[in-house]
N, CA, C, O and CB atoms as a CASP TS submission, in Angstrom:
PFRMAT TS
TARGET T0000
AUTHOR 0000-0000-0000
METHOD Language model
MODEL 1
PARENT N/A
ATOM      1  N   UNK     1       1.125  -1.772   7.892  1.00  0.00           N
ATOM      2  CA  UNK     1      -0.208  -1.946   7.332  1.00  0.00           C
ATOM      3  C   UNK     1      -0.971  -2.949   8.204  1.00  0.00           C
ATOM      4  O   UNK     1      -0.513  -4.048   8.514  1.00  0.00           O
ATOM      5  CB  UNK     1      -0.136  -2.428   5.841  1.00  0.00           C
ATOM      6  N   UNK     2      -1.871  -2.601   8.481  1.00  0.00           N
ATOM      7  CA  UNK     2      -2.992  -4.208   9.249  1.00  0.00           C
ATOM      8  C   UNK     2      -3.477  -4.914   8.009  1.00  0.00           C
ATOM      9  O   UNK     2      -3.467  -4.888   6.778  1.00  0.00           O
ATOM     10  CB  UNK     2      -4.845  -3.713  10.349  1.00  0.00           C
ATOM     11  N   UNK     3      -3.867  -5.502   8.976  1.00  0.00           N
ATOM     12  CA  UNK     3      -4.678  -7.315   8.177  1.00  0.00           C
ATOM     13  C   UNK     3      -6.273  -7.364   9.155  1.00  0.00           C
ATOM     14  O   UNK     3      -6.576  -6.878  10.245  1.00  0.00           O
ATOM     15  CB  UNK     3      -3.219  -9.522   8.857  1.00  0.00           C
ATOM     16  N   UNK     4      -6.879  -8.025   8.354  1.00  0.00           N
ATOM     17  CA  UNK     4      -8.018  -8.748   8.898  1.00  0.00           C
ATOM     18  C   UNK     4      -8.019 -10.083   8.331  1.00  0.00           C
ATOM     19  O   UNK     4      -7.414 -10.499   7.343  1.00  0.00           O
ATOM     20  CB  UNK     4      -9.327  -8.059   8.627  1.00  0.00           C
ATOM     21  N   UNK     5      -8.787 -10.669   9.109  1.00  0.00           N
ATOM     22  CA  UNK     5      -9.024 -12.382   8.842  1.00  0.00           C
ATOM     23  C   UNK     5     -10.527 -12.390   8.830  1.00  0.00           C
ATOM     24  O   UNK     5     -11.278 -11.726   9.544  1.00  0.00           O
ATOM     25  CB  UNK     5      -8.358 -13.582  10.196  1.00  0.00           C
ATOM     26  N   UNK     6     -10.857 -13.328   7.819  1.00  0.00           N
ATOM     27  CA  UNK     6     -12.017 -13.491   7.653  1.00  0.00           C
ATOM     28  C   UNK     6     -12.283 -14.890   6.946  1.00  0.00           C
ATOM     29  O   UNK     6     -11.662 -15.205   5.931  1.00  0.00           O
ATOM     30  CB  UNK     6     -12.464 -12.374   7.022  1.00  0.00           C
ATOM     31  N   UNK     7     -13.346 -15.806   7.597  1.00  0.00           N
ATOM     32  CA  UNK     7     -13.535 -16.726   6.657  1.00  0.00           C
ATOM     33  C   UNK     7     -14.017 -16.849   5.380  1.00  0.00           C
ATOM     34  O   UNK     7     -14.564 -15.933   4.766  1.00  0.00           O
ATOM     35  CB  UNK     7     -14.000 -17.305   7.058  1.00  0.00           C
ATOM     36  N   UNK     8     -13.812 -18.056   4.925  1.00  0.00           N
ATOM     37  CA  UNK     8     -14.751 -17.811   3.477  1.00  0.00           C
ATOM     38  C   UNK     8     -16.076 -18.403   3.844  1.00  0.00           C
ATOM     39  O   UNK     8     -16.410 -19.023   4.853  1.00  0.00           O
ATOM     40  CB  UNK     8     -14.120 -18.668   1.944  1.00  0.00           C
ATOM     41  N   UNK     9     -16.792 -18.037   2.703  1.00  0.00           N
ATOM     42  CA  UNK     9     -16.465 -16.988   1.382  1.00  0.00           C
ATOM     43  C   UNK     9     -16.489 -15.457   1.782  1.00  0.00           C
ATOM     44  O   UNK     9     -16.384 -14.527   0.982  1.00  0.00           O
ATOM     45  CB  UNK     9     -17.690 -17.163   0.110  1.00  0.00           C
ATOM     46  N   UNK    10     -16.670 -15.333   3.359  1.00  0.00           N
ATOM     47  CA  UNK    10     -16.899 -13.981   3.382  1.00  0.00           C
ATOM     48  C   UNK    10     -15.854 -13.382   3.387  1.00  0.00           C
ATOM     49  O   UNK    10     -16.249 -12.265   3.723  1.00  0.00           O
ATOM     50  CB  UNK    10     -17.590 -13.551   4.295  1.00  0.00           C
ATOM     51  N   UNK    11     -14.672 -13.289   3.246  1.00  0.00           N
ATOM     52  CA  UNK    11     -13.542 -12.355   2.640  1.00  0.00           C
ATOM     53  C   UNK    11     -13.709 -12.199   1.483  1.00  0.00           C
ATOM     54  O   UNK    11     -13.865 -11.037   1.109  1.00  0.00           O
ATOM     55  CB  UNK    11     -12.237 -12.730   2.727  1.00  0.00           C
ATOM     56  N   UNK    12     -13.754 -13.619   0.171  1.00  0.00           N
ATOM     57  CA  UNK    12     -14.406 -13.187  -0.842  1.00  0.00           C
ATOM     58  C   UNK    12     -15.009 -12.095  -1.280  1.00  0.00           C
ATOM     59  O   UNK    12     -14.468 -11.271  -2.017  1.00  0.00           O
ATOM     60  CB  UNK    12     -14.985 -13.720  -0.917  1.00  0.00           C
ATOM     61  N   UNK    13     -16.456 -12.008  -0.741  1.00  0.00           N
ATOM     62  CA  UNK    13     -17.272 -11.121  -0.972  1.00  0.00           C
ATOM     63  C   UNK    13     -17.111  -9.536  -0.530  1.00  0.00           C
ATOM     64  O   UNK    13     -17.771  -8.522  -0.755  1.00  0.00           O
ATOM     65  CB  UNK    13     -18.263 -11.662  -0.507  1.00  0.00           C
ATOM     66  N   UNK    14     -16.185  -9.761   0.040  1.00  0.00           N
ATOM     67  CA  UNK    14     -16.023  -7.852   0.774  1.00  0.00           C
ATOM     68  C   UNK    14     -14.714  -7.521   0.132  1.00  0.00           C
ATOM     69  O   UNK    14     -14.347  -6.354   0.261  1.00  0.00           O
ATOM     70  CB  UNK    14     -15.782  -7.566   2.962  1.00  0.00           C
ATOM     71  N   UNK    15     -13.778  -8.515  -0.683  1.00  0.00           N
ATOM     72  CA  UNK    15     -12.604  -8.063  -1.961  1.00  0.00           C
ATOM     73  C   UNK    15     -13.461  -7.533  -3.128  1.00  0.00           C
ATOM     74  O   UNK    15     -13.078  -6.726  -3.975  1.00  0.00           O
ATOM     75  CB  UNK    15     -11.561  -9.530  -2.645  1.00  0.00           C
ATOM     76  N   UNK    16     -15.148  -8.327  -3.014  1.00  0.00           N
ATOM     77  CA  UNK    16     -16.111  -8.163  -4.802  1.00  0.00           C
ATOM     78  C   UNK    16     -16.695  -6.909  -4.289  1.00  0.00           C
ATOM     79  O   UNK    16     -17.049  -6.107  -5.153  1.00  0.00           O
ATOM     80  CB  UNK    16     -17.698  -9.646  -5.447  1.00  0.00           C
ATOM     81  N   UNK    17     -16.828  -6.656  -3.337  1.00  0.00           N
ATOM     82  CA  UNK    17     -17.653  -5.399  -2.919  1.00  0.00           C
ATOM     83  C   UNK    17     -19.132  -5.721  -2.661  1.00  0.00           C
ATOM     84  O   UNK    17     -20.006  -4.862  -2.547  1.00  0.00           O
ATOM     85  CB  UNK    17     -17.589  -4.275  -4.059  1.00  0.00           C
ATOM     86  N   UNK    18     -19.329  -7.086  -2.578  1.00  0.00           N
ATOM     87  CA  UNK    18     -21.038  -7.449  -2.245  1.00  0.00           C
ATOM     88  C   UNK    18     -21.027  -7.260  -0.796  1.00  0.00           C
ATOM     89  O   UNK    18     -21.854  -6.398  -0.497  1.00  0.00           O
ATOM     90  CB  UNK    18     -21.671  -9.204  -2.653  1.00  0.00           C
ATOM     91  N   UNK    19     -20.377  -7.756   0.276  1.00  0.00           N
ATOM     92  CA  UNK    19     -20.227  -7.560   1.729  1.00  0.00           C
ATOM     93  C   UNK    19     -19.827  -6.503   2.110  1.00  0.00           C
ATOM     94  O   UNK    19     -18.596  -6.514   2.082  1.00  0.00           O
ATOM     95  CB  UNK    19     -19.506  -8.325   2.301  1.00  0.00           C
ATOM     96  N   UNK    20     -20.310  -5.361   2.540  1.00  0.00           N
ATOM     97  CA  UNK    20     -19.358  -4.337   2.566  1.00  0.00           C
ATOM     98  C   UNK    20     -19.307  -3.810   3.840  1.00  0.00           C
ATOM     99  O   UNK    20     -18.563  -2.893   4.187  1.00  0.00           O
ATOM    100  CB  UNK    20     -19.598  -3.334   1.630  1.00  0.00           C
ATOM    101  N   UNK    21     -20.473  -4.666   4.860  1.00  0.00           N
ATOM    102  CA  UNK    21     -19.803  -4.632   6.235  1.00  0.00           C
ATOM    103  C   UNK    21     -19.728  -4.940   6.957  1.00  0.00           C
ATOM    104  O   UNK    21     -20.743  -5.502   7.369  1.00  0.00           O
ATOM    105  CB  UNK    21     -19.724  -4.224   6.748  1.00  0.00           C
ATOM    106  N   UNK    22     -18.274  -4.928   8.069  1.00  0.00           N
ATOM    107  CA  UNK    22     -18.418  -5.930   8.714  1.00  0.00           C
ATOM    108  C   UNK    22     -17.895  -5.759  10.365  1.00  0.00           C
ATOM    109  O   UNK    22     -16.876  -5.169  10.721  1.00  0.00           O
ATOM    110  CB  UNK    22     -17.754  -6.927   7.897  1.00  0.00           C
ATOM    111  N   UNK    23     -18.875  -6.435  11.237  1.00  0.00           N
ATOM    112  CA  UNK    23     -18.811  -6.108  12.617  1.00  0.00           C
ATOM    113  C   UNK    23     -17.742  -6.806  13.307  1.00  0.00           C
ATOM    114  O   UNK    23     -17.330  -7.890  12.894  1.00  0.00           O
ATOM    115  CB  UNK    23     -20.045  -6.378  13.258  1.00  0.00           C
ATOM    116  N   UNK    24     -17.283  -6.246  14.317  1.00  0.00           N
ATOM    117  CA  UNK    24     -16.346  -6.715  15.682  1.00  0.00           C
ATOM    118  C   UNK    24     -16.393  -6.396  16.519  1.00  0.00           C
ATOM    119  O   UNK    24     -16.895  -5.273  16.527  1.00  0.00           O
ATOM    120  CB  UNK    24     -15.307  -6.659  15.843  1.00  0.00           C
ATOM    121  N   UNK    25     -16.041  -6.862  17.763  1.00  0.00           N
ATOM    122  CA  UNK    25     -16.301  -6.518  18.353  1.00  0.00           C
ATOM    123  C   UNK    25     -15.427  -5.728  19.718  1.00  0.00           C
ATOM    124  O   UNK    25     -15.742  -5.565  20.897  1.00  0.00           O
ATOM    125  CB  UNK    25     -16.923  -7.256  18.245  1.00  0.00           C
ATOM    126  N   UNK    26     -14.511  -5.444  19.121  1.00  0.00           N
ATOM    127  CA  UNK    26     -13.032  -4.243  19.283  1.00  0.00           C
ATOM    128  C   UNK    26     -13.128  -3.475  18.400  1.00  0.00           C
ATOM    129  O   UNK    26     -12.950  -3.828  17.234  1.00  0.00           O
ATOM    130  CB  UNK    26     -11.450  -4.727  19.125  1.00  0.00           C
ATOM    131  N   UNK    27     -13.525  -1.854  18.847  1.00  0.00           N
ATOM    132  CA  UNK    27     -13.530  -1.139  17.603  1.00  0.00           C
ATOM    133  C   UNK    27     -12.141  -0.254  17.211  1.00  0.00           C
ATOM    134  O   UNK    27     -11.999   0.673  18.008  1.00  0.00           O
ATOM    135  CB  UNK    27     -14.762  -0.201  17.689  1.00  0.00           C
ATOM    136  N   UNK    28     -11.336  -0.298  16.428  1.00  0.00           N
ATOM    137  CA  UNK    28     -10.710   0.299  15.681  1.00  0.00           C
ATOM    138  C   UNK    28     -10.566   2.179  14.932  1.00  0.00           C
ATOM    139  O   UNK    28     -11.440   2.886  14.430  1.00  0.00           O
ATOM    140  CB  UNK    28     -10.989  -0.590  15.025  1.00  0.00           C
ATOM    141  N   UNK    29      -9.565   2.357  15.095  1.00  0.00           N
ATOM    142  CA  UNK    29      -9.835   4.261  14.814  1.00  0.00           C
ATOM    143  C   UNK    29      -8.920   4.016  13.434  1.00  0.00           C
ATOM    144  O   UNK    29      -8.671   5.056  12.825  1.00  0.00           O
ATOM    145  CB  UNK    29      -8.911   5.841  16.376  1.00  0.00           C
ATOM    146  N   UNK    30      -8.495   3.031  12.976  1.00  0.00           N
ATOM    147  CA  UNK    30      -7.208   2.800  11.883  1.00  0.00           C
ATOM    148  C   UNK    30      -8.282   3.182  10.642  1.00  0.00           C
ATOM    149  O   UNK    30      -9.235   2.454  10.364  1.00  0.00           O
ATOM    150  CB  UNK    30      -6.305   0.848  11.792  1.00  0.00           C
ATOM    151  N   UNK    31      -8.000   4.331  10.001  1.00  0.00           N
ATOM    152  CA  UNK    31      -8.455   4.058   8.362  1.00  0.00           C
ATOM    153  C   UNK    31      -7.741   3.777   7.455  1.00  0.00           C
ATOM    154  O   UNK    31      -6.957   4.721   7.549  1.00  0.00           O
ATOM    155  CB  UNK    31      -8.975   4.976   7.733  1.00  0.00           C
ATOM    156  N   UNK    32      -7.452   3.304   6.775  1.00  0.00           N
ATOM    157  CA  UNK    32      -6.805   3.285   5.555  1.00  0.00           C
ATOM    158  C   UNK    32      -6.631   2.105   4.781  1.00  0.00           C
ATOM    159  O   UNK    32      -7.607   1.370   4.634  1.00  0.00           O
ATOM    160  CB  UNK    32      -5.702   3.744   5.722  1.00  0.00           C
ATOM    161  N   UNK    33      -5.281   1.739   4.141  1.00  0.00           N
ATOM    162  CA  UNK    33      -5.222   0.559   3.472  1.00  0.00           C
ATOM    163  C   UNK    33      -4.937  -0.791   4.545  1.00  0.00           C
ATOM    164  O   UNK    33      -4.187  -0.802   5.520  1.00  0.00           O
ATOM    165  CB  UNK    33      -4.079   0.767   2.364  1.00  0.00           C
ATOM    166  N   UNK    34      -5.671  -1.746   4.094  1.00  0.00           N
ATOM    167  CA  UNK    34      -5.796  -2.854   4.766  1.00  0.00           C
ATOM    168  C   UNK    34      -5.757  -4.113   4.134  1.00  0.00           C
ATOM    169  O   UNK    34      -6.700  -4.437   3.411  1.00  0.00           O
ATOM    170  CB  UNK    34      -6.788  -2.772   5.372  1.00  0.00           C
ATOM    171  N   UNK    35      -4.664  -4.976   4.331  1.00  0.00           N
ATOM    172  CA  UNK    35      -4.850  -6.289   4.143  1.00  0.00           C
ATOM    173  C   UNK    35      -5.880  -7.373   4.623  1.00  0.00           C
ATOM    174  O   UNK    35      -6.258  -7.650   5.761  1.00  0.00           O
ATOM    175  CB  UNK    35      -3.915  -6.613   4.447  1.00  0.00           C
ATOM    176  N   UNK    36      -6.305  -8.041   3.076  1.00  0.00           N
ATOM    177  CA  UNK    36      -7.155  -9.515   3.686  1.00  0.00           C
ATOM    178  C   UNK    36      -6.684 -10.459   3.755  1.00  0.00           C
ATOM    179  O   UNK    36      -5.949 -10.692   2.795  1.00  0.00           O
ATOM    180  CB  UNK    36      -8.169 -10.044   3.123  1.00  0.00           C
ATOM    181  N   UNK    37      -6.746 -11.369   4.636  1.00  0.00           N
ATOM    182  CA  UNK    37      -7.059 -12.574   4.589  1.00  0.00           C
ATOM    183  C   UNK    37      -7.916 -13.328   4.765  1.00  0.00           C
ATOM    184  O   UNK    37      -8.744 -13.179   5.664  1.00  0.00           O
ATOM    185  CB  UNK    37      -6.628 -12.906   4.932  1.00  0.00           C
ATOM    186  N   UNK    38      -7.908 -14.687   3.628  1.00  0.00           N
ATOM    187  CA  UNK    38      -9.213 -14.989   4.045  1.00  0.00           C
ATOM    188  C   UNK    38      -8.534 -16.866   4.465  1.00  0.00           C
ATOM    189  O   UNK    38      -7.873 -17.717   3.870  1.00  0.00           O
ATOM    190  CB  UNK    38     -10.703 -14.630   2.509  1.00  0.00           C
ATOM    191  N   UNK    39      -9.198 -16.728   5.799  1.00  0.00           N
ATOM    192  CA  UNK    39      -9.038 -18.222   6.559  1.00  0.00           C
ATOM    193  C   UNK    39      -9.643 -19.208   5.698  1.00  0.00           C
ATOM    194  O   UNK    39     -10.130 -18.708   4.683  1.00  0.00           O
ATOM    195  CB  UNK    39      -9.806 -18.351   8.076  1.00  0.00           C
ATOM    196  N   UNK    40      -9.795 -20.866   5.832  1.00  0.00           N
ATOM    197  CA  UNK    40     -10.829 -21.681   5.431  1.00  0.00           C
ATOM    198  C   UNK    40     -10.985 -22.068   7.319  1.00  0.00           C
ATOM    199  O   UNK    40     -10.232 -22.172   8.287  1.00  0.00           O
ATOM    200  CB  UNK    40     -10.344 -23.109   4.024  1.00  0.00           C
ATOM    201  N   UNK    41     -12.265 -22.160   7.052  1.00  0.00           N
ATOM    202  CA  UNK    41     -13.022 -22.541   8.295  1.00  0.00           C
ATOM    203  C   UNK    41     -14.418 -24.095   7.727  1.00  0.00           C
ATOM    204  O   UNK    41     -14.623 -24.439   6.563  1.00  0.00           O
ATOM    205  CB  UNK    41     -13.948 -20.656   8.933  1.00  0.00           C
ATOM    206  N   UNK    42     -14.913 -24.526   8.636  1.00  0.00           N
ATOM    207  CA  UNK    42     -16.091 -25.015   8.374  1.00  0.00           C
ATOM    208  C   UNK    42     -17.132 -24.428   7.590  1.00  0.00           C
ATOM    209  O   UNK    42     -17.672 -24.889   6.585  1.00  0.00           O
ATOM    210  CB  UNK    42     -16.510 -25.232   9.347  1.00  0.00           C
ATOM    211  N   UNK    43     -17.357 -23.276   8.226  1.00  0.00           N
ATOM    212  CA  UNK    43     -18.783 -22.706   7.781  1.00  0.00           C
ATOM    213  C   UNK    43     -18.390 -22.331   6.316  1.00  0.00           C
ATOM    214  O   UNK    43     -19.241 -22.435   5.432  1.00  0.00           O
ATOM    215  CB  UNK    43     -19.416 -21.264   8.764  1.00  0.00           C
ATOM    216  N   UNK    44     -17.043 -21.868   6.011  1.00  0.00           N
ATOM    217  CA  UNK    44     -16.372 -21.118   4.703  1.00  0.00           C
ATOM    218  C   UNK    44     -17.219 -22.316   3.693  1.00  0.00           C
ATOM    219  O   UNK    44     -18.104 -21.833   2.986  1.00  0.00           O
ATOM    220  CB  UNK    44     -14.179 -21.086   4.604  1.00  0.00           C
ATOM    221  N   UNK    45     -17.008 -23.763   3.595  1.00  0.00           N
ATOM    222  CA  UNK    45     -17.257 -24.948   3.032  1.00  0.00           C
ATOM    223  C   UNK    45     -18.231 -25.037   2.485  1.00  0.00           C
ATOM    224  O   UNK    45     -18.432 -25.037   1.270  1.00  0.00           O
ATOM    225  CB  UNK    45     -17.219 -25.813   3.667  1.00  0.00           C
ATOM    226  N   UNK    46     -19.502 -25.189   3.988  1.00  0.00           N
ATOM    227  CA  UNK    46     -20.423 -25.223   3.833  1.00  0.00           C
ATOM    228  C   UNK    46     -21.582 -23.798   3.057  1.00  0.00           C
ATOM    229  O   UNK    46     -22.538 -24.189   2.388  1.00  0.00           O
ATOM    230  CB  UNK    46     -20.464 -25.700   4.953  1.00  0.00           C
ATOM    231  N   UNK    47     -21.417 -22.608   3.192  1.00  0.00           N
ATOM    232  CA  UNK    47     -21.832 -21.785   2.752  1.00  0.00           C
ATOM    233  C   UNK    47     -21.427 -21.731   1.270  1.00  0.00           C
ATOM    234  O   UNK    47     -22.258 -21.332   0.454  1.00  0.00           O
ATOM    235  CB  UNK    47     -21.590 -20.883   3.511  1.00  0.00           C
ATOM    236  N   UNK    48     -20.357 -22.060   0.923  1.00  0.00           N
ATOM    237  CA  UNK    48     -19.641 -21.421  -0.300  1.00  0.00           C
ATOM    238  C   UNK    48     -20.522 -22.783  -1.447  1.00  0.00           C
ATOM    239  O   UNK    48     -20.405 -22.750  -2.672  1.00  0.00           O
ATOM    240  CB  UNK    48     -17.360 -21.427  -0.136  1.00  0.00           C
ATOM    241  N   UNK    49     -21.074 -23.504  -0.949  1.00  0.00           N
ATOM    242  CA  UNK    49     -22.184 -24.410  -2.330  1.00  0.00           C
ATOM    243  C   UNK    49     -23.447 -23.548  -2.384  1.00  0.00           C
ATOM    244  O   UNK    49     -24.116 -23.524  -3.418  1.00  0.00           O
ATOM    245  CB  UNK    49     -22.855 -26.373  -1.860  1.00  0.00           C
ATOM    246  N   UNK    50     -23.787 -22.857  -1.331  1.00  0.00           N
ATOM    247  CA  UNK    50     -25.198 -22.412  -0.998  1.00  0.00           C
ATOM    248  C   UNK    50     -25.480 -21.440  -2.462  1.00  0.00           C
ATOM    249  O   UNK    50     -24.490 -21.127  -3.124  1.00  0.00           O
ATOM    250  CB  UNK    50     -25.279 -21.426   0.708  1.00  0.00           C
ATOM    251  N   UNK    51     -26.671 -21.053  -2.854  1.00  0.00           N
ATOM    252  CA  UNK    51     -26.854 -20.810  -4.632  1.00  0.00           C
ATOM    253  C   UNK    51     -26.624 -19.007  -4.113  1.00  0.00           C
ATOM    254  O   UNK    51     -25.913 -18.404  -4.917  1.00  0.00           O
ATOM    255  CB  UNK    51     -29.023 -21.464  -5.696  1.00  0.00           C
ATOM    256  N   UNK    52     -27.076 -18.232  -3.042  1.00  0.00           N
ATOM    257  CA  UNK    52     -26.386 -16.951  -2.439  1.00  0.00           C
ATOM    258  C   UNK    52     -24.978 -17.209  -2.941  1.00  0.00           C
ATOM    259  O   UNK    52     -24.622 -16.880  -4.072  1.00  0.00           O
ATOM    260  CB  UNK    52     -26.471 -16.781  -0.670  1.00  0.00           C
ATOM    261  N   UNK    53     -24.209 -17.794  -2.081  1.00  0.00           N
ATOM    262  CA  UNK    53     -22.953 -17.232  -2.619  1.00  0.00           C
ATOM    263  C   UNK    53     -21.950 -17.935  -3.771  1.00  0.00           C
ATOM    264  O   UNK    53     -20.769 -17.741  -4.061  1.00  0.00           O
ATOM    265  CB  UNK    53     -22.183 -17.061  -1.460  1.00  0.00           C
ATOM    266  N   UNK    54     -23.244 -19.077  -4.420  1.00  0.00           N
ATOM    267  CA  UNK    54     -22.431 -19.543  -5.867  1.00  0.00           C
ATOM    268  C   UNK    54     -22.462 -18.249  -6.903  1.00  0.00           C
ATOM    269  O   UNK    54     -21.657 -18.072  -7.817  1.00  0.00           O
ATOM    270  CB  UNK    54     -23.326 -21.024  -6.732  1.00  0.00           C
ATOM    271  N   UNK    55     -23.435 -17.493  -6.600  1.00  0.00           N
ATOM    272  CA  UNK    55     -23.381 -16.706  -7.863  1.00  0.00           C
ATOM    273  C   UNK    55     -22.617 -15.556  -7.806  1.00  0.00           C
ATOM    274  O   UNK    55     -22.472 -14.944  -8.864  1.00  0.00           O
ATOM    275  CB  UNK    55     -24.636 -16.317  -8.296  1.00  0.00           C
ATOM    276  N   UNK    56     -22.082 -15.116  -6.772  1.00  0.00           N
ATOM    277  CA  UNK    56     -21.318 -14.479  -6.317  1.00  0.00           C
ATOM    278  C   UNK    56     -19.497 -14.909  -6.371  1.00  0.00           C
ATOM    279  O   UNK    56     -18.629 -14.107  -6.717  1.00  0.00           O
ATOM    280  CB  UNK    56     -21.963 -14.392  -5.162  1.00  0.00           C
ATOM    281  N   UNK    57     -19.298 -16.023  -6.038  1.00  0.00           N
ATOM    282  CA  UNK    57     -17.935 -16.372  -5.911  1.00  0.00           C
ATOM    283  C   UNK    57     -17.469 -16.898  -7.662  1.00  0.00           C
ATOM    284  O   UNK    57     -18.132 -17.556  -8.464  1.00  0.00           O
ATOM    285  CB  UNK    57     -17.809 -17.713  -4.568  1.00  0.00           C
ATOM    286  N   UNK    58     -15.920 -16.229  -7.818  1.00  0.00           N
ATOM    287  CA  UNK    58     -15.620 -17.191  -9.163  1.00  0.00           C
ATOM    288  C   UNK    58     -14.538 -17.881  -9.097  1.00  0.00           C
ATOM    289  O   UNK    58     -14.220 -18.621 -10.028  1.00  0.00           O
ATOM    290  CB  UNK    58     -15.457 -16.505 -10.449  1.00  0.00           C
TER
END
């Protein structure tokens, strides 16, 4: 199975189905089931008070 990594809150939001897409820049032919992870980073911190993604995250 693959994985992706993603910071927060934006892994968050693409498990809730509000983010639903997301760019790289290696493209991939894999469909199917896929594991998340979601990193903590800086920006994860700082974004995740912002009132966008308070109302969103629980």
């Amino acid at each position: 199975m693959k994985a992706i990594s993603l910071l927060q809150p934006w892994a968050t939001l693409v498990v809730m189905g509000v983010k639903t897409i997301e760019t790289r820049n290696l493209g991939t032919k894999y469909q199917g089931p896929i594991l998340m992870h979601a990193s903590q980073g800086k920006a994860g911190s700082i974004f995740a008070s912002e009132s966008l993604f308070k109302n969103r995250i629980r």
